[in-house]
C-alpha positions as CSV (number, residue, x, y, z in Angstrom):
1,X,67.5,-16.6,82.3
2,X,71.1,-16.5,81.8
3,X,72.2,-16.1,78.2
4,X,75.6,-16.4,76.2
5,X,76.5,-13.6,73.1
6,X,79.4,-14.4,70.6
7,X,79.7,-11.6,68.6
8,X,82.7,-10.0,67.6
9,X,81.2,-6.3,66.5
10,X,81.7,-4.4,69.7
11,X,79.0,-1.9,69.5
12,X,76.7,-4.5,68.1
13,X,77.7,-6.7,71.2
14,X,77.0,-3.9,73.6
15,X,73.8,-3.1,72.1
16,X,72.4,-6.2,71.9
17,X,73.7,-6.9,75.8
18,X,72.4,-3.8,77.0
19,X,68.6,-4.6,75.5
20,X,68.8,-8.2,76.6
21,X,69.4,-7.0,80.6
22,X,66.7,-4.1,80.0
23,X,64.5,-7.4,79.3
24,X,66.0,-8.5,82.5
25,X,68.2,-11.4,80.9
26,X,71.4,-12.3,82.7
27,X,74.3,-12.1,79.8
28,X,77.9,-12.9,79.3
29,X,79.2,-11.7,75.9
30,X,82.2,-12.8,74.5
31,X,83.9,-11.8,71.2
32,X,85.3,-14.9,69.3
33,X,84.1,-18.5,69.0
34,X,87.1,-19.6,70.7
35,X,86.2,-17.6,74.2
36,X,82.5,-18.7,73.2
37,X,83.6,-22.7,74.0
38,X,85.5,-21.9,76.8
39,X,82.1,-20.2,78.8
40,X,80.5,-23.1,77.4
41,X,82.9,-26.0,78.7
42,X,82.6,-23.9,82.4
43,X,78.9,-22.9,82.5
44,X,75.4,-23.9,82.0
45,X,73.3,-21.4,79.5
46,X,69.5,-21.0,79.1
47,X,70.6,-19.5,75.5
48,X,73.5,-19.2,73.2
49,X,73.9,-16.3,70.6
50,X,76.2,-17.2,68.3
51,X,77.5,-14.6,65.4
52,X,78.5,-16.9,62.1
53,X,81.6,-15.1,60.9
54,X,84.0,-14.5,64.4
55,X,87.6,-14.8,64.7
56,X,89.5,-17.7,66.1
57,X,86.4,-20.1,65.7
58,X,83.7,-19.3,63.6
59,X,80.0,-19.5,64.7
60,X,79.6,-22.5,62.9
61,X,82.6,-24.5,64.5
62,X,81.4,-23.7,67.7
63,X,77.9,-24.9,67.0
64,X,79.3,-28.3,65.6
65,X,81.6,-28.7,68.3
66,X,78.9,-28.3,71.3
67,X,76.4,-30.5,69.5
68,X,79.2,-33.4,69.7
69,X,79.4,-32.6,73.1
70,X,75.7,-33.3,73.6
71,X,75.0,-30.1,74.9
72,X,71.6,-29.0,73.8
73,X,71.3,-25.7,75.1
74,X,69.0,-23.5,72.3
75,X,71.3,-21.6,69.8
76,X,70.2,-18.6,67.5
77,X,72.9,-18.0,65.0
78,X,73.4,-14.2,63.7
79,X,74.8,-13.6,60.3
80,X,75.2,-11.0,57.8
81,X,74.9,-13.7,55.0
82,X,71.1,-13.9,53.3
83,X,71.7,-17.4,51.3
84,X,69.3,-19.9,51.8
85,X,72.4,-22.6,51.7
86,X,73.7,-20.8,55.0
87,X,70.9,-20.7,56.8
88,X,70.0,-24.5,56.1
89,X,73.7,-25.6,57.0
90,X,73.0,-23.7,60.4
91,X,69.6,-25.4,60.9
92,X,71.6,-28.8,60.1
93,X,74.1,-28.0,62.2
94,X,72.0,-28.4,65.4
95,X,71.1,-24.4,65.6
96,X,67.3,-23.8,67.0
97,X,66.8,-20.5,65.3
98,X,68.2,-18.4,62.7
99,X,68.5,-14.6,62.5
100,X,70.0,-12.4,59.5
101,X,71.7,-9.4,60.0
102,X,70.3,-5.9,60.1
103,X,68.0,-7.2,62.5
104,X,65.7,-5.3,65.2
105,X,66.3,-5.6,68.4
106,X,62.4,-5.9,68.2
107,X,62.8,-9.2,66.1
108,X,65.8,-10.1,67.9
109,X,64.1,-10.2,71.3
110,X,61.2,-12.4,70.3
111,X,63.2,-14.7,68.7
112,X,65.2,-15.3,72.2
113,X,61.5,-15.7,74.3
114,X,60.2,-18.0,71.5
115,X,63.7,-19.7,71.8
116,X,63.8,-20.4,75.5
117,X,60.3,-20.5,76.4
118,X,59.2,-23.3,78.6
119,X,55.8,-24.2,78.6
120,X,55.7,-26.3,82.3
121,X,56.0,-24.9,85.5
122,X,58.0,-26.4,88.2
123,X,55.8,-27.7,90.8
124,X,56.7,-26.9,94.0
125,X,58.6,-23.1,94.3
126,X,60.9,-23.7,97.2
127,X,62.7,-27.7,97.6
128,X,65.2,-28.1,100.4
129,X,67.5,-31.1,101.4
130,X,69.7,-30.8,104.6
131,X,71.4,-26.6,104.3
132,X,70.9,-26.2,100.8
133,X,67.3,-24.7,99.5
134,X,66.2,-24.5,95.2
135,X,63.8,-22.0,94.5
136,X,61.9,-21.9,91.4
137,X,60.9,-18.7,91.4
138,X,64.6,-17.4,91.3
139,X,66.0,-20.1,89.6
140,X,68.7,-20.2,92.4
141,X,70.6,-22.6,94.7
142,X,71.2,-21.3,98.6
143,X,73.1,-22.5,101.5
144,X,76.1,-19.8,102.6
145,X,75.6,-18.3,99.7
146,X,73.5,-18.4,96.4
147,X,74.2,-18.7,93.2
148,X,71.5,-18.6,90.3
149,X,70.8,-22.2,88.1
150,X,70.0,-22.6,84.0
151,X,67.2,-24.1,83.1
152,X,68.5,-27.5,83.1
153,X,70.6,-27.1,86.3
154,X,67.1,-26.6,88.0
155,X,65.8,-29.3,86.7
156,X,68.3,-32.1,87.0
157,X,68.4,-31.0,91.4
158,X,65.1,-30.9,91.2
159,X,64.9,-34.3,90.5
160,X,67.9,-35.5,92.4
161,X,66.5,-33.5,95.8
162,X,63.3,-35.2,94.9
163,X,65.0,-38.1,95.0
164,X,67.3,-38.3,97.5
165,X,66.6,-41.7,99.3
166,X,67.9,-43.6,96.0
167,X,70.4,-43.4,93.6
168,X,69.2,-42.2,89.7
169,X,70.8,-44.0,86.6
170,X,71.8,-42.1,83.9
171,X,69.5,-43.5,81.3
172,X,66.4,-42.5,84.4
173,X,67.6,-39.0,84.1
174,X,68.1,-38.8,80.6
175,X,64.2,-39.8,80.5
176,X,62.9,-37.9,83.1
177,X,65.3,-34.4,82.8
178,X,65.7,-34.8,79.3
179,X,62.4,-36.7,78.1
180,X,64.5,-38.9,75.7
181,X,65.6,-36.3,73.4
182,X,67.5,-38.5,71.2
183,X,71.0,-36.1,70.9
184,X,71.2,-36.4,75.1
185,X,73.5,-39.0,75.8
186,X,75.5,-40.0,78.6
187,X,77.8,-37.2,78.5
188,X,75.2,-34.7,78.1
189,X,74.1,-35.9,82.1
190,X,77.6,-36.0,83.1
191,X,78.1,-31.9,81.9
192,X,75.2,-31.0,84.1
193,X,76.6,-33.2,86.9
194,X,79.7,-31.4,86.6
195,X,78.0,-28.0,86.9
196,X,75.9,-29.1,89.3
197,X,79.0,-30.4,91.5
198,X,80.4,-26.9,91.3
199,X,77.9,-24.9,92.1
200,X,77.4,-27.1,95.6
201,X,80.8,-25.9,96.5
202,X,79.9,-22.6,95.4
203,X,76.7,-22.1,97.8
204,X,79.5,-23.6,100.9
205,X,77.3,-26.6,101.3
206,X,78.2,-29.8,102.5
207,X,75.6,-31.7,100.2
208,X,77.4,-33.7,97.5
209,X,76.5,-35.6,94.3
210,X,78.1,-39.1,94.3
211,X,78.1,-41.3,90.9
212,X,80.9,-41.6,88.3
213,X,80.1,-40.6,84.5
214,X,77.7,-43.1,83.0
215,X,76.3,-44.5,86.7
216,X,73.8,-43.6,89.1
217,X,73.8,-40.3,90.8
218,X,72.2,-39.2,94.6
219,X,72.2,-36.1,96.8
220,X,74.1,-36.7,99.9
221,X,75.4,-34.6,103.1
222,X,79.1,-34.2,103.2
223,X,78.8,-37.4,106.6
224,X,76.7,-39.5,104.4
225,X,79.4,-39.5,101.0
226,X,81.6,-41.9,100.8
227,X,84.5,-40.6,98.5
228,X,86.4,-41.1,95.6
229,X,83.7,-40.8,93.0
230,X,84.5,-37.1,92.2
């Protein structure tokens, strides 16, 4: 599980990284809201830890601003504020879970399982379409190389390698990758498109994804694509 940390307290940064790998957690920290969005705009997260008061951008603006985005990633705001009108504007915000500062790292790490935990598996643990294989087990996407998926990632080229004799609509994907949570919207399946897109060239693969933002989208080899789409 790969995991994003905003917080600007170094030591509390570090500590909080170091016990999230020891849980074998994959982690990027960052130390101001305004690095926060920029991981964000470039990379699919399981989990976001986002410190309230941070320089640059504030926890808060960065929660509001990814939420207009339509990304729906889980987020677990820190703070050393205790009022009950903070925590609430968090919770309105679009935040999944809410943690005051001093915190254990006891409390701390069963808030992030109880934050990303998924309760269905993902069928079949090894999917492969033309060079490229998806294993569920490692969450990861392999042709030359590999490179490891979120959550979502996995699940959105699960479906499209599922699929790859017909083109998937964006309002089929938000139903069947997204359930029809009401916030996912059309840009919220373009995001993980774009990821996806990058992380093909990233493995050396051929296999492309053709569709434009708000169309239908199918897996094809590199011969099959017929450009100008991307």
């Amino acid at each position: 599980m790969k995991l994003l940390l905003a917080e600007d307290t170094k030591d509390l940064n570090r500590a909080v990284t170091m016990m999230l790998e020891h849980e074998g957690y994959e982690v990027e920290p960052v130390y101001d809201g305004a690095e926060a969005m920029e991981h964000i705009e470039k990379s699919s997260y399981d989990g976001i830890i986002l410190d309230i008061m941070m320089p640059k951008k504030d926890g808060m603006e960065v929660l509001r601003e990814l939420r207009s985005r339509h990304i729906l990633t889980p987020v677990l705001m820190l703070t050393a504020k205790t009022e009950i009108d903070d925590r609430v504007a968090g919770l309105d915000a679009g935040a999944d879970d809410y943690l005051s500062k001093p915190f254990s790292m006891k409390e701390l790490m069963a808030r992030v399982r109880s934050m990303i935990r998924r309760s269905a598996g993902f069928g079949e643990q090894t999917l492969r379409y033309e060079d490229i294989f998806l294993d569920a087990e490692k969450f990861a996407l392999t042709a030359g190389n590999s490179v490891r998926l979120s959550i979502k990632e996995f699940e959105l080229m699960q479906m499209l390698i599922a699929n790859t004799d017909r083109e998937l609509s964006t309002e089929y994907l938000l139903e069947h990758v997204w359930n029809g949570e009401t916030e996912a919207q059309e840009d919220t399946v373009w995001l993980y498109i774009s990821y996806l897109r990058g992380k093909l060239k990233s493995v050396g693969t051929s296999v492309q994804i053709t569709g434009a933002k708000g169309g239908a989208f199918q897996l094809v080899s590199g011969s099959e694509k017929s450009g100008g789409d991307q």
